[in-house]
SERO-4910 file (N, C-alpha, C, O; in steps of 0.05 Angstrom, whole numbers):
BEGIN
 pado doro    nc1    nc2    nc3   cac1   cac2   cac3    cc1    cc2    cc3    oc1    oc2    oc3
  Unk    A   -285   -597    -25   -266   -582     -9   -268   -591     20   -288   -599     30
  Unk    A   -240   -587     33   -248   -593     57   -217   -597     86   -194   -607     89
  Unk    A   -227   -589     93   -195   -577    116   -191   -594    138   -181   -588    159
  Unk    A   -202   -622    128   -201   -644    156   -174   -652    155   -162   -654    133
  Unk    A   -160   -658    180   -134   -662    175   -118   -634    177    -97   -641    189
  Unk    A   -116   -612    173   -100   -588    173    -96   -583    203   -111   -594    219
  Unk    A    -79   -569    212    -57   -560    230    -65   -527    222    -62   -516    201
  Unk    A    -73   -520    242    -82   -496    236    -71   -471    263    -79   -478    285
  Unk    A    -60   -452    262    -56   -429    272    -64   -409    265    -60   -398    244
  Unk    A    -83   -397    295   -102   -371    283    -95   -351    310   -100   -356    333
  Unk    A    -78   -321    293    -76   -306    321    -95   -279    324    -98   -260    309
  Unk    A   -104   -284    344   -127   -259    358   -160   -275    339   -176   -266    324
  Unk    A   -157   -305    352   -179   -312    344   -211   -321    369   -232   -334    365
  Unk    A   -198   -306    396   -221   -318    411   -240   -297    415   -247   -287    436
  Unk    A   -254   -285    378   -284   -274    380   -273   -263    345   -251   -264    335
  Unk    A   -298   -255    336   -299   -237    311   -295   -258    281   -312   -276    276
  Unk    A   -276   -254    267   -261   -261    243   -248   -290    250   -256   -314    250
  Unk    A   -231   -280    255   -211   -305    271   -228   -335    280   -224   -359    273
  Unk    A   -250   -320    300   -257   -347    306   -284   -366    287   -294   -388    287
  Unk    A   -286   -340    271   -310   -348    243   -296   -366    237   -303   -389    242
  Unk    A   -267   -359    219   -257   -373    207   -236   -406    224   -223   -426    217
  Unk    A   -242   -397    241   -233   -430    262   -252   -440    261   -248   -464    261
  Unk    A   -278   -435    261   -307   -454    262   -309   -465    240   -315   -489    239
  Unk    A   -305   -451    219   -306   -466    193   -292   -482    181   -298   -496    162
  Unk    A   -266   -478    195   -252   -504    191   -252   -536    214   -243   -558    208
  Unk    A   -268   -526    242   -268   -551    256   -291   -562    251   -296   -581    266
  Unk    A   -314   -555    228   -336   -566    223   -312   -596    202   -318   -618    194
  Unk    A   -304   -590    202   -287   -603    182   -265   -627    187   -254   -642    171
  Unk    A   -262   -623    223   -251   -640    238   -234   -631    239   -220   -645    254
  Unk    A   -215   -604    230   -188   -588    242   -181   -591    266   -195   -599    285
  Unk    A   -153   -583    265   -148   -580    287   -130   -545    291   -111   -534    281
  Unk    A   -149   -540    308   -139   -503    308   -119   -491    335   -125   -498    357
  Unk    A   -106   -481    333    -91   -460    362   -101   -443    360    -97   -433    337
  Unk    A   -118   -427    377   -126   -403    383   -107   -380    395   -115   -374    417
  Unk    A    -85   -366    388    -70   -352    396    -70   -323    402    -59   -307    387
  Unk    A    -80   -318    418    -90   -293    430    -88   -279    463    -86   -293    483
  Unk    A    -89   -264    464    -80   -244    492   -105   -247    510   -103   -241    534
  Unk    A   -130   -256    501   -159   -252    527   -158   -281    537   -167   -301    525
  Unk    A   -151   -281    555   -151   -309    572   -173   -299    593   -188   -318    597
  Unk    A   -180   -279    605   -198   -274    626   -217   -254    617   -207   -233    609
  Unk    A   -242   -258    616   -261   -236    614   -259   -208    604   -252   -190    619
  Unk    A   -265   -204    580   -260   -173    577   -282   -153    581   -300   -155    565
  Unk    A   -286   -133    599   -305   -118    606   -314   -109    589   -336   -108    599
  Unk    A   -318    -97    559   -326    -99    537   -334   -117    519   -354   -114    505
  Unk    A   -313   -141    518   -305   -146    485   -308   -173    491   -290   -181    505
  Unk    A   -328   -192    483   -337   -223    495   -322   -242    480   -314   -236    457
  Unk    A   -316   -264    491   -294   -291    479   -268   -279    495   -260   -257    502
  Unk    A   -259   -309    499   -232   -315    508   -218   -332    491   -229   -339    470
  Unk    A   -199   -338    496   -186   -364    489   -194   -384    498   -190   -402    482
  Unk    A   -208   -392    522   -220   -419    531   -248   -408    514   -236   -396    495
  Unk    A   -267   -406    510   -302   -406    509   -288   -400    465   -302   -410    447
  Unk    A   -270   -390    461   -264   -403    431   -260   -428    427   -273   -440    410
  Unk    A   -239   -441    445   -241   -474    444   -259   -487    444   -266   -504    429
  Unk    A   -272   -477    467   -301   -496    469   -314   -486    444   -320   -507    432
  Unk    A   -319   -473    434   -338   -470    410   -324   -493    388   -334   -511    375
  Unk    A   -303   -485    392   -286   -493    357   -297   -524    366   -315   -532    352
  Unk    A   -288   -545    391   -286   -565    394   -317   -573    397   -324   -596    395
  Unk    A   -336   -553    402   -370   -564    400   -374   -566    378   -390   -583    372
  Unk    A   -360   -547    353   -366   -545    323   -345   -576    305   -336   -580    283
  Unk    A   -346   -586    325   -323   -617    309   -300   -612    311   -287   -633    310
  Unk    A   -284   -589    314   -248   -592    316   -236   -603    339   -249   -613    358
  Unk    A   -212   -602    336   -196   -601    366   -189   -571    367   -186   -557    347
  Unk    A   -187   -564    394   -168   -533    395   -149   -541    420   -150   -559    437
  Unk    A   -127   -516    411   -110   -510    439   -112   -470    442   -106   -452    426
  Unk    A   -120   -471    457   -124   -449    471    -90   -445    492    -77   -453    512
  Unk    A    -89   -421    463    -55   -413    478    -64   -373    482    -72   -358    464
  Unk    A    -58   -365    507    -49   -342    511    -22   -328    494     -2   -342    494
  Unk    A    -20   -310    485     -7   -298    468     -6   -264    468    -25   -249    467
  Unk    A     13   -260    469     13   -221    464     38   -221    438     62   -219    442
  Unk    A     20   -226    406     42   -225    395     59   -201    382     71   -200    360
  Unk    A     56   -181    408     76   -170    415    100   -166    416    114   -148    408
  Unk    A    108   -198    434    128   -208    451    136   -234    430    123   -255    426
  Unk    A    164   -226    416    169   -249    401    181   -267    408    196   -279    392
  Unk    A    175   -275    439    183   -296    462    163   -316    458    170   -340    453
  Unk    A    137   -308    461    104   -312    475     97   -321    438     84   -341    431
  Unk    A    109   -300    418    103   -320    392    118   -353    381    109   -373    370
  Unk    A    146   -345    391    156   -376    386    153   -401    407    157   -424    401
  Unk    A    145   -392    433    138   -411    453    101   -417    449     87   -429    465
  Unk    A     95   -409    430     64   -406    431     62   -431    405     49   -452    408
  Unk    A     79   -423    380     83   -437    358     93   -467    366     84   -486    354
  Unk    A    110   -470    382    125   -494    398    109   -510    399    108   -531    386
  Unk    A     86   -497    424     73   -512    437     41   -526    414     29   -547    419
  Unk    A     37   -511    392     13   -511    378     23   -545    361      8   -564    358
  Unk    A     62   -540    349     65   -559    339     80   -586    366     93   -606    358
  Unk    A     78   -583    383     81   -610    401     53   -612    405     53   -631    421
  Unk    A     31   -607    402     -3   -620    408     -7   -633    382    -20   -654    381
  Unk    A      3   -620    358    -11   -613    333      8   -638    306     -1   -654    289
  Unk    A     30   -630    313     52   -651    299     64   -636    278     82   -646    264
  Unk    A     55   -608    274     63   -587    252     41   -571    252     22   -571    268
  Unk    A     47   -556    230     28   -530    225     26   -529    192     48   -528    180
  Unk    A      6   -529    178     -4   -530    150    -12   -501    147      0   -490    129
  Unk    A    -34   -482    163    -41   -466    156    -37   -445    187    -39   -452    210
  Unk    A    -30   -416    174    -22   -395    195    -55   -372    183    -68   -367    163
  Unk    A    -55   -366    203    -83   -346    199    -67   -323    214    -61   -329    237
  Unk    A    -60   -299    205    -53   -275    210    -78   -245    213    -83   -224    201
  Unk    A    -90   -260    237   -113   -247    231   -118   -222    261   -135   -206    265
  Unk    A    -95   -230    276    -94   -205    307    -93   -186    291    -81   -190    270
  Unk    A   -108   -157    298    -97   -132    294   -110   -107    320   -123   -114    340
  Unk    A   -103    -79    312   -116    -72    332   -116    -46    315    -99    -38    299
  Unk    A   -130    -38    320   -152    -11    298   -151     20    317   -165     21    336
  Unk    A   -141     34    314   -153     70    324   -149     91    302   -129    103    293
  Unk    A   -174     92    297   -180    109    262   -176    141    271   -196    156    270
  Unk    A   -154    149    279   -150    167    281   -129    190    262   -114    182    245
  Unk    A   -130    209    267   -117    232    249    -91    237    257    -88    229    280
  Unk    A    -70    248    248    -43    248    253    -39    263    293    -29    255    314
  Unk    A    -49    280    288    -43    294    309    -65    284    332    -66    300    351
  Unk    A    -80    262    335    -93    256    349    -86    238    360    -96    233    382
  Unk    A    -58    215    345    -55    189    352    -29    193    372     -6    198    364
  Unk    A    -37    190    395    -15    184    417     12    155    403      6    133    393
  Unk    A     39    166    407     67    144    413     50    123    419     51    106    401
  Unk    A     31    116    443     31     83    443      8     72    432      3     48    435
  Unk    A    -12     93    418    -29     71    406    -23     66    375    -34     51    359
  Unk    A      4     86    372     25     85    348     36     59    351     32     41    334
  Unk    A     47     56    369     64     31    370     43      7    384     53    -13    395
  Unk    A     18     10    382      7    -14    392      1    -24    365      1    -48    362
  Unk    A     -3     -8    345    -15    -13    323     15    -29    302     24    -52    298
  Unk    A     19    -13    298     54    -24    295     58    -55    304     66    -73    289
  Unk    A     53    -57    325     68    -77    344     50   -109    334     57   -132    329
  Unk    A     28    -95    336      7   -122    330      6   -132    295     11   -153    283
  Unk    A     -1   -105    289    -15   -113    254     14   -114    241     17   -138    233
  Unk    A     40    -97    235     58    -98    223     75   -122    233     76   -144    221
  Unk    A     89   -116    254    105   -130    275    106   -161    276    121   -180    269
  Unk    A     79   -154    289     63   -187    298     58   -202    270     60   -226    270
  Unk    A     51   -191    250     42   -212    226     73   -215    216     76   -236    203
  Unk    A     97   -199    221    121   -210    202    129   -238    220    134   -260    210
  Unk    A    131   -233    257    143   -247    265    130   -278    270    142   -299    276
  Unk    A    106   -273    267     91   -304    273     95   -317    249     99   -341    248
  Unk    A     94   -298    224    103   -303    196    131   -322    197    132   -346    191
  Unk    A    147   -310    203    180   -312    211    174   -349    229    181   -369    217
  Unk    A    166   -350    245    167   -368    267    151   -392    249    164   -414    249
  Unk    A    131   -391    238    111   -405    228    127   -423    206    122   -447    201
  Unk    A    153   -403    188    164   -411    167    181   -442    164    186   -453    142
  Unk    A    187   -453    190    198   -478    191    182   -500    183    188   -520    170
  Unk    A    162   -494    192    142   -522    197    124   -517    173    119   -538    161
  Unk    A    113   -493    162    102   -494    138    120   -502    110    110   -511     89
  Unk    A    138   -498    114    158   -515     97    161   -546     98    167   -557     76
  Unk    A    158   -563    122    159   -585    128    134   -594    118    131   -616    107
  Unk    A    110   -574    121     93   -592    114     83   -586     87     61   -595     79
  Unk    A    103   -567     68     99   -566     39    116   -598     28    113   -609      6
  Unk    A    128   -604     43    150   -631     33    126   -651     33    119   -663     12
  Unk    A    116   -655     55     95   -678     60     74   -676     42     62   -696     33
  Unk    A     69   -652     35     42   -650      8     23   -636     20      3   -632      5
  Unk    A     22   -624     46      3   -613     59     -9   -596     48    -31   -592     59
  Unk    A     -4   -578     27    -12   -555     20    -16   -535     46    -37   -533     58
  Unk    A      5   -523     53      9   -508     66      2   -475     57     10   -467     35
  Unk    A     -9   -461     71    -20   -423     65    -11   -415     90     -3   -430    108
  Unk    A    -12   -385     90    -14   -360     96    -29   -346     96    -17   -325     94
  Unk    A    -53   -340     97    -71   -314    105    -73   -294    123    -82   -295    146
  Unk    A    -63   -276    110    -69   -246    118    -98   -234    121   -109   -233     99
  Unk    A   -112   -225    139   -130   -210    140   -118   -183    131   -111   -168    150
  Unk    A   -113   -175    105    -97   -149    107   -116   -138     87   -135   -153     85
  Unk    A   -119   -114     69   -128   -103     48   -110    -96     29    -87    -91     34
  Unk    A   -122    -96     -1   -106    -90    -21    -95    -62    -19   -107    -42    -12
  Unk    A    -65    -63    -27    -49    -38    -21    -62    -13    -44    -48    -12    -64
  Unk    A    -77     -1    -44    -80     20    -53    -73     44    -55    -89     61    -50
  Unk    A    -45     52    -64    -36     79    -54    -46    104    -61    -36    120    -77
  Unk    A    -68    106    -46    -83    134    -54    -83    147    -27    -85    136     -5
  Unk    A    -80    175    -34    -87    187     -8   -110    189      5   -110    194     29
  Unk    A   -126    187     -4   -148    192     14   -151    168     35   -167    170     54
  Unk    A   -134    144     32   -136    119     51   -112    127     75   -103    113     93
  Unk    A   -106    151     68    -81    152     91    -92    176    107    -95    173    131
  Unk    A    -97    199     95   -113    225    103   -121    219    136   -112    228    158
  Unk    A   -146    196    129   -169    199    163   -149    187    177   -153    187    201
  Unk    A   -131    179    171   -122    156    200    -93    143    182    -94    121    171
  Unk    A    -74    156    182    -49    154    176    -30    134    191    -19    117    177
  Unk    A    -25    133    222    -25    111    232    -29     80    222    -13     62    214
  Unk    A    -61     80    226    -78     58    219    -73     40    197    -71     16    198
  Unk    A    -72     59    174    -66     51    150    -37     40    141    -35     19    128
  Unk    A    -14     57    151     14     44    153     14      9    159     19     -8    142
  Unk    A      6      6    190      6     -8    204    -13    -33    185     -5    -56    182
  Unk    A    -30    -27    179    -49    -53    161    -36    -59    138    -34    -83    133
  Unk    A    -24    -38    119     -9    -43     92     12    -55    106     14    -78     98
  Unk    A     27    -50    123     55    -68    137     44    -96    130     54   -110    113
  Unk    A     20   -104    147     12   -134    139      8   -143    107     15   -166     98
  Unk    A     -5   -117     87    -10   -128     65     21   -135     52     23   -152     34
  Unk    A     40   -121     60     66   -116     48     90   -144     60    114   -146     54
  Unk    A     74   -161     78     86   -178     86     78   -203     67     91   -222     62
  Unk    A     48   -197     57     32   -212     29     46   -211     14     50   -234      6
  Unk    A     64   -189     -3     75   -188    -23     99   -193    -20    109   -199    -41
  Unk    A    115   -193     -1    142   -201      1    141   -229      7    154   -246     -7
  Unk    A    127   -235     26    127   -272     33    118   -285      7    131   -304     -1
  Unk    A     95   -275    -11     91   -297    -26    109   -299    -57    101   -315    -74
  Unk    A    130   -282    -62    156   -285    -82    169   -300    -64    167   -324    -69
  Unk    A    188   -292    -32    202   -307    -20    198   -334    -21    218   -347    -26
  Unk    A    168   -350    -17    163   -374    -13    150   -381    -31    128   -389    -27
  Unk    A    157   -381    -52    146   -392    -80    154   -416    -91    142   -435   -100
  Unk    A    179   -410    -88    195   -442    -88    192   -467    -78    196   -490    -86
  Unk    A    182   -449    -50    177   -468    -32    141   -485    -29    138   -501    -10
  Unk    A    120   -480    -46     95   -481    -58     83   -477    -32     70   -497    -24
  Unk    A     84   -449     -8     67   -435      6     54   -421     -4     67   -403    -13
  Unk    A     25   -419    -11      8   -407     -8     12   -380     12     17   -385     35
  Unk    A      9   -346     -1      8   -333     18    -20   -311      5    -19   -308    -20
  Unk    A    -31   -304     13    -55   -287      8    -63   -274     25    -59   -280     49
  Unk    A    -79   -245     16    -95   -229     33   -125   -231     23   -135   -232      1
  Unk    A   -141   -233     54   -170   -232     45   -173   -205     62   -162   -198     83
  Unk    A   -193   -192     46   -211   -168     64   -232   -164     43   -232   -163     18
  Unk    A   -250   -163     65   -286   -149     63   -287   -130     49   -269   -113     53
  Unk    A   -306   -125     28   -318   -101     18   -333    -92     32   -336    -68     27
  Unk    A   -348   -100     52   -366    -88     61   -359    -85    101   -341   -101    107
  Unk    A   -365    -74    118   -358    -65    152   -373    -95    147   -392   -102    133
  Unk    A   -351   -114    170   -368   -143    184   -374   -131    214   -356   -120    227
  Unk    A   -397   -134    221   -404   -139    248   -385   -147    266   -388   -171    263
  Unk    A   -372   -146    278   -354   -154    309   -355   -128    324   -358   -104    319
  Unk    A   -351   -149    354   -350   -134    380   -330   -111    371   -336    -87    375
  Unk    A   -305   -117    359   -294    -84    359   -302    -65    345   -305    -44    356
  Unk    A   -307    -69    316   -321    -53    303   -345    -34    320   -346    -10    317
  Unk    A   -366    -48    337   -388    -40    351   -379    -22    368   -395     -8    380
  Unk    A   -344    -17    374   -345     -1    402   -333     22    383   -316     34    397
  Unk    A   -335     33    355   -326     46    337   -350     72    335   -374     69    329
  Unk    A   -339     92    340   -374    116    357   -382    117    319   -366    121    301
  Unk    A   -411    113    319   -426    121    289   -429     99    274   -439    105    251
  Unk    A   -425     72    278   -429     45    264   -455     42    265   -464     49    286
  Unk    A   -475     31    243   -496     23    251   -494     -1    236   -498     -4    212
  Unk    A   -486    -20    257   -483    -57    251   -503    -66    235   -502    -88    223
  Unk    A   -525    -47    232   -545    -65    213   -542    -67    181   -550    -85    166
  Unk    A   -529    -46    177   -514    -38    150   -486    -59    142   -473    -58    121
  Unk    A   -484    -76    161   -458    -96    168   -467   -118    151   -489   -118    140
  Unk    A   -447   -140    149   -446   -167    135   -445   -180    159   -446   -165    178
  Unk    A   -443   -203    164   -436   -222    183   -401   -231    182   -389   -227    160
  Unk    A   -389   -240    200   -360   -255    198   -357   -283    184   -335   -292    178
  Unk    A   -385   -298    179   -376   -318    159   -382   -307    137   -399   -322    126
  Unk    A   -376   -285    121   -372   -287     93   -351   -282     83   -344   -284     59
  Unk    A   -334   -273    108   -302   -282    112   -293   -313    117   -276   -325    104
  Unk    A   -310   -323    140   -298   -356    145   -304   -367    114   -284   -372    101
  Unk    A   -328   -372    102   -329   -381     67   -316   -370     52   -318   -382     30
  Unk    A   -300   -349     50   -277   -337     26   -251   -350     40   -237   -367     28
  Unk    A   -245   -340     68   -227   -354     72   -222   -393     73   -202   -405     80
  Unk    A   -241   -400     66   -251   -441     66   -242   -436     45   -219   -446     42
  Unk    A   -250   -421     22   -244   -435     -5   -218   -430    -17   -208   -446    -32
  Unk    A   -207   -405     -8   -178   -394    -13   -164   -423     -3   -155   -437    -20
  Unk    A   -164   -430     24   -152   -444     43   -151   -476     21   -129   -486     16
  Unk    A   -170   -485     12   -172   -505     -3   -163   -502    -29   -170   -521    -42
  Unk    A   -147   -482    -46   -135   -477    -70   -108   -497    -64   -101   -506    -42
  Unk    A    -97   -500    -93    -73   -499    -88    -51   -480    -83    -53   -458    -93
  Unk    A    -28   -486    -66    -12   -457    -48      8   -456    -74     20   -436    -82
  Unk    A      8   -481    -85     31   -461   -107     25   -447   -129     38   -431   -143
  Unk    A     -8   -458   -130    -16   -434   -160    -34   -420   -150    -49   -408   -166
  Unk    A    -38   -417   -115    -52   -394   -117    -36   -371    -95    -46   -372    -72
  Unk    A    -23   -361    -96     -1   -338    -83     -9   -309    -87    -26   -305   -103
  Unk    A      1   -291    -75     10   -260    -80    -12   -252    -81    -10   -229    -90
  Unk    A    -39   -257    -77    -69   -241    -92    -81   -233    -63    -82   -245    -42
  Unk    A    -89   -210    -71   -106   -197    -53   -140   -200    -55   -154   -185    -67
  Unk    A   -146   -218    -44   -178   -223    -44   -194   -199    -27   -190   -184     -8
  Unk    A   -218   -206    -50   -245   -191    -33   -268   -208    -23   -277   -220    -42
  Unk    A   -281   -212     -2   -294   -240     -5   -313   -244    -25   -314   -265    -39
  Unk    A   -329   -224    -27   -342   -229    -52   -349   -241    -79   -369   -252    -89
  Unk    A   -324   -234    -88   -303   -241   -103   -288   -271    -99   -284   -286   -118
  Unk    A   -284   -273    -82   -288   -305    -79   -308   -322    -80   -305   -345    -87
  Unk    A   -325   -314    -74   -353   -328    -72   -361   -332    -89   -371   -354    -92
  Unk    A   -363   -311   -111   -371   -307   -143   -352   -328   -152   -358   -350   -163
  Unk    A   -331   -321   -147   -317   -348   -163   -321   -378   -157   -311   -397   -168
  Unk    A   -334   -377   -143   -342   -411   -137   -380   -412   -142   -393   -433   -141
  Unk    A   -391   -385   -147   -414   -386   -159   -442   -381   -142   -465   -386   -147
  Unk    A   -430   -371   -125   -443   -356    -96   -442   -323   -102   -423   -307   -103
  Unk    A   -467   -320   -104   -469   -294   -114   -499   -286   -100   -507   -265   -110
  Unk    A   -508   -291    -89   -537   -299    -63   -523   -288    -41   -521   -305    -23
  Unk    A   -512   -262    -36   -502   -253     -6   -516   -254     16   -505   -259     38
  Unk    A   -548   -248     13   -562   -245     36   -558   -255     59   -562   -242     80
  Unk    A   -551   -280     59   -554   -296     84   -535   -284    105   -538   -288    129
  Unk    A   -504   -261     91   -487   -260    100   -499   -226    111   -484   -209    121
  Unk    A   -518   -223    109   -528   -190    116   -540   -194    150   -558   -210    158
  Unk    A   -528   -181    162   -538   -172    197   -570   -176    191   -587   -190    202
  Unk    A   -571   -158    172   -608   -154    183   -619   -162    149   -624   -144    133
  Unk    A   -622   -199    141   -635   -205    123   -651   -182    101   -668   -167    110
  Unk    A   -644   -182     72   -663   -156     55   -645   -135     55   -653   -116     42
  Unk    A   -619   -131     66   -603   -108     67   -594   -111     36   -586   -131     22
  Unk    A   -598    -78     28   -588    -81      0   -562    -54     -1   -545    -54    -19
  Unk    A   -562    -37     16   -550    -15     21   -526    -25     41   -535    -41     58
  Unk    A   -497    -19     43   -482    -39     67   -461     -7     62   -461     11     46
  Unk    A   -444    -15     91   -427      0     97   -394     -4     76   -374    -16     85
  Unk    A   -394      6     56   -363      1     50   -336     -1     68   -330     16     85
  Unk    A   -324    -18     62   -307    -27     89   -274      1     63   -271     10     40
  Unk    A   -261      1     90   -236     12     81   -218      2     52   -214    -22     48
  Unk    A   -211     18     38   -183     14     24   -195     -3      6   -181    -19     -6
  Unk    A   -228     -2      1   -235    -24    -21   -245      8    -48   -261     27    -47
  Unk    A   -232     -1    -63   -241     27    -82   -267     22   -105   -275     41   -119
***
């Protein structure tokens, strides 16, 4: 397996998930766009878009470090433009920005409604939308072209809507863009899939979440290795499926998690959301 050569777009990838999964593909000689909103220091929350490049490009890739609020579906097609004039096209889209407040109906303020909205639902249809030219171009060429969603399997049970009703909308919006994109582009042999964790991964946002104890956590590459191997399937026979990483791993015969545990010997872990 192996992702040398791919054209790669990853948005809200400068720290966490995102940029796990850009490292693991520039070990590989990729070439990645980092598309994300932290261009300058965040008083919390560490990585930018520059200090992701430099990583990806110390780890063997090329990067372009593009500023992005894909918010603004100006800042997404001028962002996409510019990834394929460095890049020559785009093979693989990583839909991996979101923005999280696990809150209860009457707790969640209009704009962290519509922040959530804006990023995880919004933002994954329209970069989706923008992305669709050139991943087609490069299904002609043979590229094997994907889609990955960081989304979770749609589970319609209430108790995943109950704590945080908002939250949950807004994330299924992304998984629901999994299931509509990958009938729409079937024809077309895009690869579209969702990966999500069984278990809470360690990242800076998760940590600023009051009651986490990170030690109970997995690490973010046991997402970059589920997402490597998904990424290396074929896109036309492997579509529509909602992965767990685990579960990927097992399927290639990785069943030895430890290495992927915060604190080595962990046998007890935090169940991540919407995994039943």
């Amino acid at each position: 397996m192996t992702l040398a050569g791919k054209r790669i777009f990853v948005t809200g990838g400068s720290r966490g998930i995102g940029l796990a999964i850009a490292l693991r593909a520039a070990k590989d000689g990729a070439s990645i766009a980092i598309a994300a909103k932290t261009a300058d220091p965040h008083p919390k929350l560490p990585g930018t878009i520059f200090t992701a490049a430099k990583e990806i490009e110390d780890a063997g890739g090329k990067a372009l470090a593009i500023q992005c609020d894909i918010r603004d579906e100006n800042q997404i097609s001028e962002s996409m433009e510019k990834a394929v004039a460095e890049f020559g096209g785009i093979d693989i889209l990583i839909n991996n920005a979101s923005a999280i407040n696990l809150t209860n109906t009457e707790s969640t303020p209009a704009k962290r409604f519509d922040l959530m909205m804006g990023v995880n639902t919004r933002g994954t249809f329209l970069t989706s939308q923008a992305a669709l030219p050139h991943l087609r171009k490069s299904a002609k060429e043979g590229r094997n072209p994907h889609i990955l969603m960081l989304s979770p399997p749609l589970s319609m049970k209430g108790k995943w809507f109950k704590p945080h009703l908002a939250y949950t909308m807004a994330k299924y919006g992304m998984s629901m863009c999994v299931l509509g994109l990958a009938e729409e582009l079937k024809q077309d042999g895009i690869g579209v899939n969702a990966l999500w964790p069984r278990t809470a991964i360690d990242t800076a946002a998760l940590a600023m979440i009051p009651g986490i104890d990170t030690a109970f956590c997995r690490t973010p590459e046991i997402i970059s290795d589920s997402a490597y191997i998904i990424l290396n399937r074929a896109g036309k026979e492997c579509s529509g499926n909602f992965f767990i990483d685990d579960e990927v791993l097992a399927s290639e015969g990785i069943t030895d998690l430890d290495k992927y545990a915060v604190v080595p010997g962990t046998k007890e872990f935090i169940n991540d959301l919407y995994v039943d």
